[in-house]
N, C-alpha and C positions, 0 to 999 in steps of 0.2 A: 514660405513652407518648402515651394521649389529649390532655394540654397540649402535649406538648411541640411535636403535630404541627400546633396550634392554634397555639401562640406561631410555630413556623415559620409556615406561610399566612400569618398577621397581619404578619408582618417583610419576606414577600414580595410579599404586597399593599403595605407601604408603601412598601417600595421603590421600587415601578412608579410608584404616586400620586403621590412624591416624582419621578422623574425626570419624569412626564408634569407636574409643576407646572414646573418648569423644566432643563428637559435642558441647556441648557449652566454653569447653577450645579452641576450634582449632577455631571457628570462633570469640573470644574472640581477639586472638590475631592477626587474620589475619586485624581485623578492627583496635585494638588499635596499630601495625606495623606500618601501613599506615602511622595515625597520628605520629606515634616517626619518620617516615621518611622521612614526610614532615616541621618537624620543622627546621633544617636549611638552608634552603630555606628563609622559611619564616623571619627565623631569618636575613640573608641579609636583604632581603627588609624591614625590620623594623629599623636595623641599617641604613641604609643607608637614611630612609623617618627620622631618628632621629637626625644624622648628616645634612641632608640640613636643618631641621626647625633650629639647633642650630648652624647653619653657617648665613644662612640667619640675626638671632637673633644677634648676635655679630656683623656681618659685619655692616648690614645697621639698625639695630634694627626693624627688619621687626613682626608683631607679637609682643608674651606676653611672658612671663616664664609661665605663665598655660596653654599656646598651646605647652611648650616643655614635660609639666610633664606625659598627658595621653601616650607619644611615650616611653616617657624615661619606665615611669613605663612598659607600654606593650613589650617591648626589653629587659628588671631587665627579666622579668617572661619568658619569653621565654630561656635565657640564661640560667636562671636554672631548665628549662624541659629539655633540651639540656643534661648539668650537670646533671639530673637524669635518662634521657633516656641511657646515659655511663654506669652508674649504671645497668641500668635495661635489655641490651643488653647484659651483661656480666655475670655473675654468679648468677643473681638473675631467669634470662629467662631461662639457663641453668635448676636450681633445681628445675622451674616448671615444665618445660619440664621432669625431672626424674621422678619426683613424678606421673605425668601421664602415661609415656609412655615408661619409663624404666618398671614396672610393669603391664602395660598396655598388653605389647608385650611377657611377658613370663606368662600373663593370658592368653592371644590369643593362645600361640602355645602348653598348656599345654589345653587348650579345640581342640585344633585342634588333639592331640594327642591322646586324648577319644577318638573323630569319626575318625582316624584312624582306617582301615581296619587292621585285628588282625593279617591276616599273614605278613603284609606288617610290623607290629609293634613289633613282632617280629624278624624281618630280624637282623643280625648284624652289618651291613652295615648301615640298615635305624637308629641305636641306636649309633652308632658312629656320623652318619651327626646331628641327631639331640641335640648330646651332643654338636655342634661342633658349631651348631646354637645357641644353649642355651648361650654358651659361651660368645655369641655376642650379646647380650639382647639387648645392650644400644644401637644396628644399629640404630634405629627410631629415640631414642634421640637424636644422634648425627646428623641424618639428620633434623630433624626437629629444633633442638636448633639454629645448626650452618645454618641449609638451610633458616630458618626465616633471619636469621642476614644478607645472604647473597641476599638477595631477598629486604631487607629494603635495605642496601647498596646501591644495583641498583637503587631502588626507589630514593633513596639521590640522586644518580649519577647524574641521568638525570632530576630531577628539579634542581640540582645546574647550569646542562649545560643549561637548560631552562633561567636560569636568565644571564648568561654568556651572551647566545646569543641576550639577550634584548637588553644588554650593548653596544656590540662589535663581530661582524659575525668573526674575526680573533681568539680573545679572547673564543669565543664561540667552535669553531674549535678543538682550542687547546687542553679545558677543556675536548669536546668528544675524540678526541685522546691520550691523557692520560687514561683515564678509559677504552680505547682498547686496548689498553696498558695493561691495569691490566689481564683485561681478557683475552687476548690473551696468555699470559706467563702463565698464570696460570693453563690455558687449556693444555698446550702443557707440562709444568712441570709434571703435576698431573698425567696424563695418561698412565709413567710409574709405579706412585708409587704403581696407584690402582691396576696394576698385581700381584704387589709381598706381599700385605697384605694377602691371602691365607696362602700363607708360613709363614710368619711375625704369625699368629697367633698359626699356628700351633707351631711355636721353641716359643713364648712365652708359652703359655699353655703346650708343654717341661718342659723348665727351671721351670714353679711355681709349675707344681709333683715334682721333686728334691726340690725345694725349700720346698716342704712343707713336703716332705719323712724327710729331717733333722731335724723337730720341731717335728714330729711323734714318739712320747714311744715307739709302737712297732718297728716302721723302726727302730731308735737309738738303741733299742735293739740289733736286729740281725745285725746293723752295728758293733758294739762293738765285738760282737761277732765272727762273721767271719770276722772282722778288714777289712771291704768295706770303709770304709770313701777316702782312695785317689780314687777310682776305679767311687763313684759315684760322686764326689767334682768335678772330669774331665767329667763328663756327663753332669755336672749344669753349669760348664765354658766354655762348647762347647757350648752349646746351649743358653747361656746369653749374652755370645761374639756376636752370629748372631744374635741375636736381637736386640745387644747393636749397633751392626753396621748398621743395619736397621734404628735403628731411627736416628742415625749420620746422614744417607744422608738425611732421611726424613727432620731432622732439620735444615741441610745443606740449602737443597731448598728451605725452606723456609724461612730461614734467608736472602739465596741471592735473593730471590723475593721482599722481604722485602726493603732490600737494594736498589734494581736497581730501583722500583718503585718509592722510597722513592725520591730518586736521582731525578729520570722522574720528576717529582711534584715541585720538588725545581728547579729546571731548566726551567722547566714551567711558576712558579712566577716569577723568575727572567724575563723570558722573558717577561710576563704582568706589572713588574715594569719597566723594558724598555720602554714596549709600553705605559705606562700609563705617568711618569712621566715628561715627556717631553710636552705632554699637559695638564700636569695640571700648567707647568709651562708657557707655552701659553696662559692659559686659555682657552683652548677648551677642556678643561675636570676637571669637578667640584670633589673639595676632598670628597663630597659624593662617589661618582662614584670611585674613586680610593683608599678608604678603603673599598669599597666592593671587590672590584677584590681583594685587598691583602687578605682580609677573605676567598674569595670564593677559592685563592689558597689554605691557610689551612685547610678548611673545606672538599677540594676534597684528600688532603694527608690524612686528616682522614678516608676519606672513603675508597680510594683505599687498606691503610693500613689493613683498620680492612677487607672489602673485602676478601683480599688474605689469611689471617690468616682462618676466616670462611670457604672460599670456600674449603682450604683441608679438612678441617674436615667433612666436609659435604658430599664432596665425599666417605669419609671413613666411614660413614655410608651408602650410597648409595650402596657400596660395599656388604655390611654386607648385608645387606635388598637382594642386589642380590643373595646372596646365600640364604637366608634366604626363597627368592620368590621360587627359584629353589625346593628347599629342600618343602616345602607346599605343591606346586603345584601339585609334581610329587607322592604324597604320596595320594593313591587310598581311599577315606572315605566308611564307611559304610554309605548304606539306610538307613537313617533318619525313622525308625518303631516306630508306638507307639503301643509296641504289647497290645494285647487284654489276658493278661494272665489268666484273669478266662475261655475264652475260650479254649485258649490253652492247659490248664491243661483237660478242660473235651475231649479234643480230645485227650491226651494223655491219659485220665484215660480209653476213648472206647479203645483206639490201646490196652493197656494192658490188658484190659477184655480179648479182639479178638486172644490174643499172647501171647504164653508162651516161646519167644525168647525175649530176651532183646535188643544182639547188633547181629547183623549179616553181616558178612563183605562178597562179592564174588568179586573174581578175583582183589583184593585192591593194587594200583600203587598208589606212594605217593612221590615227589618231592619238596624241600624248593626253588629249582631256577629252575624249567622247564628243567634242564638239568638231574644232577646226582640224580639219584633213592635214595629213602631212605626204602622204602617196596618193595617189589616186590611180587605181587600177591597173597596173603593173603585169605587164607578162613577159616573159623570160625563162629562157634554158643557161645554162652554166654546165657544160659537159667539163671528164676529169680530162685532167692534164693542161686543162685551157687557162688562161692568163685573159682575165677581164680588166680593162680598166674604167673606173666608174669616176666622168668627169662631167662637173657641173657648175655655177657660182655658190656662193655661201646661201645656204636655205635650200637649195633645190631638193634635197632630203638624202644626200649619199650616206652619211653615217647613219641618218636613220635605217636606211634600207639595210647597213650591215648589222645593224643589232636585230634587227631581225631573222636576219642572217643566221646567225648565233646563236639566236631565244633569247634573248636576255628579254624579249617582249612578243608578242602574238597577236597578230593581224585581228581588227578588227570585223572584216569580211574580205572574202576571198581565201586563195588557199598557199600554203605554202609550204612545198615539198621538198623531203632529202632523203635522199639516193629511193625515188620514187613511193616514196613513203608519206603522208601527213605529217606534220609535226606534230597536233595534238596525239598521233601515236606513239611518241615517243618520252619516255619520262623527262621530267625538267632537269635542266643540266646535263644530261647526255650527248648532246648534239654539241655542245660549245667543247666538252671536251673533248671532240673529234679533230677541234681546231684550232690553230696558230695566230697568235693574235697580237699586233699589235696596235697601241688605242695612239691618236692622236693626243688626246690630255692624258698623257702616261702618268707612272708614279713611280720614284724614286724611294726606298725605302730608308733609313736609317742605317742601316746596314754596311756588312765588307761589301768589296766589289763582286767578292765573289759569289754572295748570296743574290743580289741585284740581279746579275747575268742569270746564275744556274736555277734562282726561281721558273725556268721557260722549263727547264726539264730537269727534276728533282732529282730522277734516274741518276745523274753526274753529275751532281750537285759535288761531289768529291775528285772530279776527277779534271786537274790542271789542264789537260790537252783539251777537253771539251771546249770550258770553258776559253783557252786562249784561242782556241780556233775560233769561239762564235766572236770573242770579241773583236778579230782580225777582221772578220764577213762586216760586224756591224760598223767598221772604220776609227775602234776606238782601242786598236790595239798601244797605238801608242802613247794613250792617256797612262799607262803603267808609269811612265817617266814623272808623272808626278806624281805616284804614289808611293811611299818611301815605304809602306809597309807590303808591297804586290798585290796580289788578289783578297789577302788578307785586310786591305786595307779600308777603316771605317769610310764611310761618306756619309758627308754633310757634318758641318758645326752642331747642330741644335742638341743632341745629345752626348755628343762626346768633342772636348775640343782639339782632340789629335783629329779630327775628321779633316777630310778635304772635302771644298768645294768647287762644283766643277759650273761650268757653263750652262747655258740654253742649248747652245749645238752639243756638248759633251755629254752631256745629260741624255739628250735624243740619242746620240751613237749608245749609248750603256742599253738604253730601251730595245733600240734594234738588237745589238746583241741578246740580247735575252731572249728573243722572238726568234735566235739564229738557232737557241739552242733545242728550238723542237723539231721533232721528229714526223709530225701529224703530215700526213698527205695533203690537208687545206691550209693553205694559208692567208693571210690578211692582212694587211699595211693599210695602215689609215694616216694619209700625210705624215711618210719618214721620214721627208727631208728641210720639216718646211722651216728647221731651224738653221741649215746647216747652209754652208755658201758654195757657189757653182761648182767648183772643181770637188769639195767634198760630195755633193749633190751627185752628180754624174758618177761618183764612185761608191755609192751608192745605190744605185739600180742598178749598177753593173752588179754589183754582189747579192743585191735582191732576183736579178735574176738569174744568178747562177743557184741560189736557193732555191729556185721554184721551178728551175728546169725539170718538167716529166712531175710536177704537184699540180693540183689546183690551184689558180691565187687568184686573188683579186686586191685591185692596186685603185687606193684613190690620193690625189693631189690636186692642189691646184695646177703645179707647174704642167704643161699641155705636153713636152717633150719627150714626157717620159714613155706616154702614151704608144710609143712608137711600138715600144718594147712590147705590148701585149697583142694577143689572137685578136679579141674584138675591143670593141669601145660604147659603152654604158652612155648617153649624153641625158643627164636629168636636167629636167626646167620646170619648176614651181610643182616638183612631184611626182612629173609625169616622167615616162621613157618615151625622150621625145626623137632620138635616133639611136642606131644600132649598126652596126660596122665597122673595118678595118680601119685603117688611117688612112690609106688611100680611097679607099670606098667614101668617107664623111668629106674629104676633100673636094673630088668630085661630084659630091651632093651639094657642094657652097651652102651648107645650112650653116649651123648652132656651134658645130664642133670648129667647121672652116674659121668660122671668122672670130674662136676663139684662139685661133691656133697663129694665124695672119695678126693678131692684135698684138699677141705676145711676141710674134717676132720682131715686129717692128723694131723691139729693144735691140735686136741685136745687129739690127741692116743698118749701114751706112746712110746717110741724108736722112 
């Protein structure tokens, strides 16, 4: 009772998402369905009014040939709406249906993804289920392609039994218990398979990463190389095999539904040519009458047939859509703000009047799951103009602290202040656009070069000096030389193949640039150099800090060197702030920061 009330919601949820992707497609077809489902139906009763006018006609000469011609012609044209409607049920209803609502549905969940709440879109858990949904784009269509067909079907069903029972309450009987029949199996088949599509998608989307790791230059590479080929060849035939068995049974079941209905149906006729022919050979049953019953047997193995075929499929998107509701729902959105940002800005431009503190953190508790701590109790001033650098090993929690930093998340307890202010006093997203930023896992858009760079500051998004000056700061002025079209020029293959592709370190310089092109008084580097080699390296904080000369920054890296360059020094260890000081002050101290500083030199001392 519990699914059942589940698969309802899910079918009613899609519906709505379906009509709100396009409301005059979906009632389009709900109206012209109808009509494609009542056409044989109709088609009997016209056969049948065509056979008695042209029985009558012959026998007793009752009537003209021009009272058979309007019936004849109106049964021609019916027959082949019938003959088009086949057509138009199958692969044509299908592609409209993609062209709507395959796209439709990965528009949907790519806006629902935006007003996704940032820590929640963050999560890795939330970025796996929703890669997992993505996969399943086509759930809608498939429901809605195959749930149209299976929804006409019934429609067919029951004005077939409609005229059935005109005829004959035995006959009538019959034709409904056959199509309980259909459904009945089909129900009870189906409702193991929808359990194990979960799995089923998961071992497929397995197998097609091996499959596509083998077409892969670089995989083929490092195969060759450390000679993987049998080691991954048995990972892509373990997990093709379960899939390939998967749809064995799927197909299985569906074949023998296929079969036994099929069977039902022909047994059925049979039985209505029993009951039929015996009074037609009495004459208490007119050969009008018993070519319709023979039609309406084939008409209802038509329907039964295509039925069963639909109805799985249709579940199989019902499924999809189920995880799909799940995964939505349960993803917490942001408040819909339409902030007021020339205000915001002059509230933020008083707090800075008011404050010569930038960020100020007291007693800072910071958790990704409500469980296991990632800060623990954090206190710090960050005055303007100062140059932080925040140095720690991998985990100590430095980028966590700067998305804090940012908002992009809010301390668990304790408090955290900007330019003397609370943050929960401040609307979301306000505070990040105060600030210059750039992320360690950068991103590279598909885009000219010139969109890439000037996305830091939209202000000059048009204007060549801007832009060649940042990309000069961020050391990639002379990436130009490989691009034959200038600024103009696409990047990356994946959508266009005049694009170029650039590097690991190339890629970083373009990101810096973009970060060069803001104006914000704070700024932020989060490992800018950690693709690039020494000598670009060093050229590099030279330009970073002639950008932040007289801003606020704060700088994290691994390399220890750079450190030199800033006011104080941030030393995190498993969370905490575990020293605070100059470079020469953390020296003097021989703690955390020393003998991280002494480790890395080593690389460069003789002996």
């Amino acid at each position: 009772m519990k699914k059942q009330k589940e698969n309802m919601a899910v079918l009613l949820w899609a519906v709505r998402l379906a009509y709100h992707i396009s409301q005059k497609f979906f009632l389009f077809w709900i109206f012209f369905g109808i009509l494609l489902a009542l056409l044989p139906s109709a088609s009997l009763a016209c056969n049948r009014r065509a056979v008695a006018v042209l029985s009558d006609y012959l026998a007793v000469g009752q009537g003209s040939f021009g009272d058979i011609v309007p019936v004849l012609l109106a049964l021609g044209i019916l027959l082949v709406l019938i003959g088009l409607s086949r057509r138009i049920n199958g692969e044509f209803l299908y592609v409209q249906m993609y062209d709507n609502y395959y796209f439709g549905m990965q528009e949907y969940m790519a806006d629902r993804i935006q007003k996704t709440d940032i820590k929640t879109l963050m999560d890795k858990k939330f970025y796996e289920d929703y890669r997992y949904c993505l996969y399943r784009s086509g759930g809608l269509t498939d429901l809605m392609s195959y749930g149209c067909i299976t929804v006409m079907k019934c429609i067919t069903a029951l004005s077939l039994i409609g005229v059935a029972l005109s005829v004959s309450l035995p006959v009538g009987l019959t034709a409904a218990g056959c199509f309980l029949l259909t459904v009945t199996l089909n129900r009870r088949l189906s409702s193991r398979f929808v359990l194990d599509t979960l799995k089923h998608t998961a071992l497929r989307a397995q197998s097609d990463y091996y499959s596509a790791e083998a077409r892969n230059p670089g995989a083929a590479r490092e195969m060759r190389i450390y000679h993987t080929q049998p080691q991954l060849l048995r990972k892509w035939k373990e997990a093709y095999q379960e899939v390939m068995q998967f749809d064995r049974k799927y197909d299985m079941r569906r074949h023998f539904l296929s079969v036994f209905v099929a069977a039902c149906i022909y047994l059925s006729i049979l039985g209505m040519a029993a009951f039929a022919v015996p009074r037609v050979a009495a004459g208490s049953l007119s050969a009008d009458v018993f070519l319709m019953l023979y039609l309406l047997g084939e008409s209802l193995a038509d329907v039964n047939k295509a039925f069963s075929a639909a109805y799985f499929e249709a579940l199989r998107g019902l499924d999809a859509l189920r995880q799909q509701r799940r995964f939505l729902i349960g993803a917490p959105l942001q408040e819909d703000r339409r902030l007021d940002r020339e205000a915001i800005a002059e509230t933020i431009s008083r707090q800075r009047r008011c404050s010569d503190v930038v960020f100020e953190a007291r007693d800072l508790h910071f958790s990704y799951d409500g469980r296991r701590e990632v800060l623990h109790g954090l206190n710090f001033q960050i005055r303007k103009g100062e140059t932080i650098a925040l140095v720690g090993a991998n985990g100590s929690g430095k980028s966590t602290l700067v998305k804090l930093l940012i908002d992009l998340y809010r301390p668990d307890r304790g408090e955290l202040r900007f330019y003397g202010k609370n943050y929960e006093e401040y609307p979301e997203g306000s505070i990040n656009h105060e600030i210059g930023m750039f992320f360690q896992n950068f991103y590279l858009y598909h885009l000219s070069l010139r969109e890439n760079v000037g996305f830091g500051n939209l202000k000059y998004l048009k204007e060549d000096g801007r832009i060649l000056k940042a990309l000069d700061m961020g050391g990639a002025a002379a990436l130009l030389r490989k691009c034959p079209d200038g600024l103009e020029q696409f990047l990356k293959k994946d959508v266009k193949k005049t694009g170029v592709n650039m590097s690991g370190g190339e890629q970083q310089k373009i990101a810096i640039s973009r970060t060069h092109m803001s104006e914000k008084d704070i700024l932020i580097f989060d490992e800018p150099a950690a693709a690039l080699d020494p000598i670009a390296e060093l050229e590099q904080f030279q330009n970073i800090r002639e950008k932040t000369r007289g801003r606020t920054s704060i700088l994290i890296s691994h390399r220890i060197g750079f450190a030199r360059m800033a006011d104080r020094i941030f030393v995190l260890e498993e969370g905490c702030l575990a020293e605070v000081g100059t470079h020469e002050e953390l020296l003097r101290k021989d703690g955390i920061y020393a003998d991280f500083f002494r480790r890395q030199a080593e690389w460069y001392e003789e002996g």
